[in-house]
C-alpha positions in Angstrom: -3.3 -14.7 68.0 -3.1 -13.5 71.7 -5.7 -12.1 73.7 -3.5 -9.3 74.1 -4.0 -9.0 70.5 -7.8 -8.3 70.4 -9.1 -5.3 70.6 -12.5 -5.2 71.3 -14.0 -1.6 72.2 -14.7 -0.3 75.6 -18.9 -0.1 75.7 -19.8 3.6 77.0 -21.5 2.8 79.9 -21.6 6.0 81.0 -23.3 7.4 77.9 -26.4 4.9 78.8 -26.9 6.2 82.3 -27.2 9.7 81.0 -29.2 8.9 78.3 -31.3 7.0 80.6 -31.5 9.5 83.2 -32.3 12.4 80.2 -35.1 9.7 78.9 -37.4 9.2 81.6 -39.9 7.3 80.2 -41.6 5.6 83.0 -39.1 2.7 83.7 -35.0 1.9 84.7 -35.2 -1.5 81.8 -33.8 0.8 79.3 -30.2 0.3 80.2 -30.6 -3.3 80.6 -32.3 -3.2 77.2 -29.4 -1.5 75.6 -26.8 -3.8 77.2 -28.3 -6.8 76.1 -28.6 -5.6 72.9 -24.4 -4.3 72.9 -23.5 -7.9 74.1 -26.1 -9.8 72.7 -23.5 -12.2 70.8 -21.8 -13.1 74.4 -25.3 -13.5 76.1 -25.9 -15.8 73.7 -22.7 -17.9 73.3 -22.0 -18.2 77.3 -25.8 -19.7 77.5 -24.7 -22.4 74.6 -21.1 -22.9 77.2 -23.2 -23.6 80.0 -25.4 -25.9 78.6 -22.8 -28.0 77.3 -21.2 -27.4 80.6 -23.8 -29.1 82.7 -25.2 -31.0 80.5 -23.9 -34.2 82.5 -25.4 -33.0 85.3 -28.9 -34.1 83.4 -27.7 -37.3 82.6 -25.9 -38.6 86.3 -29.5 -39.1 87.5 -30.9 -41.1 84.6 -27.4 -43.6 84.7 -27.7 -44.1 88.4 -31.4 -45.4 88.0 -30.0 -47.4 85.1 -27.4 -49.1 87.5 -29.7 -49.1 90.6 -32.6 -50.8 88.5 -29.8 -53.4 87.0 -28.3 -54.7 90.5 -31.7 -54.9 92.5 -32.8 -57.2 89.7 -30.0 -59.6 89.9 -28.1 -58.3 86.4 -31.1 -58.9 84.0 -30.9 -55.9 81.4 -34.5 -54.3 80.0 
């Protein structure tokens, strides 16, 4: 399947300003509230994505003390 294939529905942003601006109930977190909630299966799987993504970023560190540890000792392994 293509990605011109899926459809996925255009979110009515618009509506959620209006709504907002009609609902003034001490606060603008409303619309961020209601966004989150529209995409909260993309929130959620782009978080997963960029764990994973830099997840070798966390590691680097820990092999590099490895290595440095191993070659100022002369090549004796912990």
């Amino acid at each position: 399947m293509a990605y011109e294939d899926v459809k996925k529905p255009i979110p009515d942003y618009e509506n959620l300003f209006v709504e907002e601006a009609y609902n003034k109930r001490g606060g603008g977190s409303g619309i961020l509230k209601k966004l989150a909630k529209q995409n909260k299966q993309e929130i959620i799987m782009s978080s997963v994505l960029y764990l994973i993504k830099h997840s070798p970023t966390w590691i680097i560190p820990i092999i590099t003390a490895n290595i440095i540890d191993i070659v100022s000792t002369g090549g004796e392994v912990r």
